[in-house]
N, C-alpha and C positions, 0 to 999 in steps of 0.2 A: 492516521492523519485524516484529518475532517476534508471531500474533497468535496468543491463548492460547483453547481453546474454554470458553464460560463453566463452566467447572467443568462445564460440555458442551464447549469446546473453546477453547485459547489459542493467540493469534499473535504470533510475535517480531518484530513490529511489531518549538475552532481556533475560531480565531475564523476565518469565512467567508475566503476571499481576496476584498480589495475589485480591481472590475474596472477598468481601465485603458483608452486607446486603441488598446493594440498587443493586447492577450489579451481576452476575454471569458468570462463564465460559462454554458458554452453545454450543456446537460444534454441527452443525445438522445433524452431523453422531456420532454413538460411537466410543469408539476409538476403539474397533475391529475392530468394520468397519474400519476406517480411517485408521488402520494399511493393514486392508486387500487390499484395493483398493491402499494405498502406495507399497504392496510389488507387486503388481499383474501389476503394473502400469513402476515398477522398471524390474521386468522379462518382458514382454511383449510390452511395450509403446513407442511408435513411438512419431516423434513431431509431428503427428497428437492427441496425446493420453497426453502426457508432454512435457514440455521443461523445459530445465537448465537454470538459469541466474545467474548471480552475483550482487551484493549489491555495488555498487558504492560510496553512497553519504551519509550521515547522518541523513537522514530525518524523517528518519523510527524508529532511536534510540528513545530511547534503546529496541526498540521491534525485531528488525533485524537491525545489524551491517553492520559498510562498511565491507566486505570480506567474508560476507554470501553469500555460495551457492545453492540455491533454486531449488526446482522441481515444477513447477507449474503444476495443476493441470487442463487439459484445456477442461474436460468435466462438472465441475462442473457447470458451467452457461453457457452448447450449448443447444440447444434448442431440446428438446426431442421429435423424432419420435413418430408414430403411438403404436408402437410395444414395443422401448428403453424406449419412459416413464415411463414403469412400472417394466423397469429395473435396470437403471442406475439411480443414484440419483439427476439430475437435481435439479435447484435451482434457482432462481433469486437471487441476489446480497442483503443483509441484514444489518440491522445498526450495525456497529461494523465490519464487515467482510475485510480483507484485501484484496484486487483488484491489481491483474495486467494487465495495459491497455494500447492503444495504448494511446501515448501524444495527445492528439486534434489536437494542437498547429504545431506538426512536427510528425506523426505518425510512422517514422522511427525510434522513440526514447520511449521507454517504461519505463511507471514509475509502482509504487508500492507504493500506501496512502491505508488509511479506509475510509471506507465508513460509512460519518458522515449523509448523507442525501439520502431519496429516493423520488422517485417522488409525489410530494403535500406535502412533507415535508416544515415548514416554521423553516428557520432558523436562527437564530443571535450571536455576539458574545458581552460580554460585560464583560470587566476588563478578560482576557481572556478566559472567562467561556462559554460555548456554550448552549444555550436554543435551545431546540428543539421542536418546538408545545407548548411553551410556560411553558415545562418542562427546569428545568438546569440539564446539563448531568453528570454524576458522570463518570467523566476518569482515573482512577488507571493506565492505560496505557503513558499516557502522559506527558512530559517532557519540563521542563522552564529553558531552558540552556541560555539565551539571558536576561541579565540583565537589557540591555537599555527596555524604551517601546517604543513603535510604534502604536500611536492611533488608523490606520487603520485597523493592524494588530489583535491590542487586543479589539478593538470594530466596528465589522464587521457588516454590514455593513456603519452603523450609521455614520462611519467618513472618510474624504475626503482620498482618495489616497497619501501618500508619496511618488511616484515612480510613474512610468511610467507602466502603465496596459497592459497585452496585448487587443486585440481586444474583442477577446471571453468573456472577463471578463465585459468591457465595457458594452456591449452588455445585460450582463444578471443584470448589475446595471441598465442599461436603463428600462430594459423589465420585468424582474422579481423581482422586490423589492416592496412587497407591506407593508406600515403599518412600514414601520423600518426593513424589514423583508425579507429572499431570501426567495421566495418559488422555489421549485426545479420543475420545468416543465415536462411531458411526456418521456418516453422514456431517463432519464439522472439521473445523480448522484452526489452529491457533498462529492470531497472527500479530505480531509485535512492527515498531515504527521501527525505521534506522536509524535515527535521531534518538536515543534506546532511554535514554534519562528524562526524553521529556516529551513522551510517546502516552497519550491515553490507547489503550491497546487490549489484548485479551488478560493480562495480568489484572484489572481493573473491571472490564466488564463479560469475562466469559469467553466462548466459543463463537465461532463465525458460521453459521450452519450453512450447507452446501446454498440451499434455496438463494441463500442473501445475496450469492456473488453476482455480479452482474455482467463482470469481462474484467480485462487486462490493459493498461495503459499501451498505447501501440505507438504515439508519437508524440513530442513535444511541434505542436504548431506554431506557439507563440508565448517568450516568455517576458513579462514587466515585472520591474522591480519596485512590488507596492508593499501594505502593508495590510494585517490580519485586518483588521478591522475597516479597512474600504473593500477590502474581498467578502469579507463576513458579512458584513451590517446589511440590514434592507432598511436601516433608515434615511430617509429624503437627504438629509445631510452630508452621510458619507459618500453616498452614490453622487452629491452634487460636487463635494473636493473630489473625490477619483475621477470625475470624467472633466476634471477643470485641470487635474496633475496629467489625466493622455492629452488633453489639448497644450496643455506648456511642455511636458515633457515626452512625446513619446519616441522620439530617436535618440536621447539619450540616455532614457532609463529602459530601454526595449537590448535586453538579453541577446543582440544580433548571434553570438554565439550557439548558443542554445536552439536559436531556432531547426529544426526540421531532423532532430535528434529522437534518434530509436532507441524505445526504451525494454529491456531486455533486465530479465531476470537472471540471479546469478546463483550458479546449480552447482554443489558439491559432489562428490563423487562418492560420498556416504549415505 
């Protein structure tokens, strides 16, 4: 999902997922911590430390909406000093973890998927069910809003492209597909929407390479319930209805729910 910076930065981008037997809600900080590094990060945090973005596009639903505004979190996955690694909670990127990264494709444009694969992970999709290492994954998170099917789509990579691929994707059907099977190469990530039918995602444009990530969604600040195209557009037009729909509407289209919601990744136990 395209993530958009809040009029500081946008991504082409829930209710919780409830946990199960087979998956759990498993955050790799507590939520003290997670509160504490949100509030310390809220006082303190430069865009060196966080950035703001906005939810643009549908991709992500229902885990994050179009008109979520996000605080990402951009130390989680930098690379820890001598001294900060025994600090700061460093982390590599995890199954289940939600990522904001730069687009491969056009790095000016920043999306927001999970991250369904990590490197030597072998991956498939079939009847839209994702195996993982020859595991089938159990997604609570996940949503089949798209009634038609799409053979390529829901049996990945096994069936021919409907659509025009970009390059990158090309590339890793050529190079990396062993056995019926993506495996995920070095240093990269494959990462799909939860919105899974109508997600532009790695099925489409390739791998996520470590470089791109930027950090992790850490809090919903603030969410409005607008539409792609006054989040998206930078034309004088839209930006003039969206700021005329917050002056008529903004206590009644403003997500009070939603507000100050911790956003956590969800980790299986495979």
């Amino acid at each position: 999902m395209k993530a958009t910076t809040d009029r500081s930065k946008t991504a082409v981008a829930e209710p919780a997922p409830s946990v199960d037997a087979a998956l759990k809600l498993d955050p790799p900080r507590g939520t003290i911590a997670e509160w504490a590094i949100t509030i310390l990060l809220l006082l303190f945090g430069t865009t060196t430390l966080v950035q703001a973005f906005v939810i643009p596009t549908g991709s992500m639903e229902d885990t994050l909406l179009i008109g979520d505004h996000l605080l990402v979190d951009k130390l989680a996955y930098a690379p820890g000093g001598k001294v900060s690694k025994f600090i700061l909670p460093y982390e590599e990127p995890k199954h289940g973890d939600i990522i904001v990264f730069r687009y491969p494709v056009d790095i000016s444009q920043t999306f927001v998927k999970r991250v369904i694969g990590v490197p030597g992970d072998h991956l498939k999709i079939v009847n839209q069910q994702i195996y993982r290492n020859g595991i089938k994954l159990n997604e609570p998170y996940v949503y089949h809003k798209n009634p038609y099917p799409d053979s390529y789509r829901d049996n990945f990579p096994s069936s021919e492209p409907n659509l025009m691929l970009m390059p990158r994707a090309k590339e890793m059907l050529d190079n990396n597909v062993v056995n019926g099977e993506v495996v995920v190469p070095p240093a990269s990530f494959f990462a799909m929407g939860d919105n899974r039918d109508n997600s532009l995602d790695s099925r489409y444009w390739g791998f996520v390479p470590r470089e791109n990530i930027i950090g992790k969604p850490l809090i919903i600040y603030w969410s409005y319930d607008a539409n792609t195209e006054s989040l998206a557009s930078s034309s004088v037009n839209a930006l003039g209805r969206h700021f005329v729909d917050l002056a008529e509407h903004f206590f009644t289209k403003t997500r009070w729910t939603r507000t100050f919601r911790l956003i956590h990744g969800y980790h299986s136990d495979n």
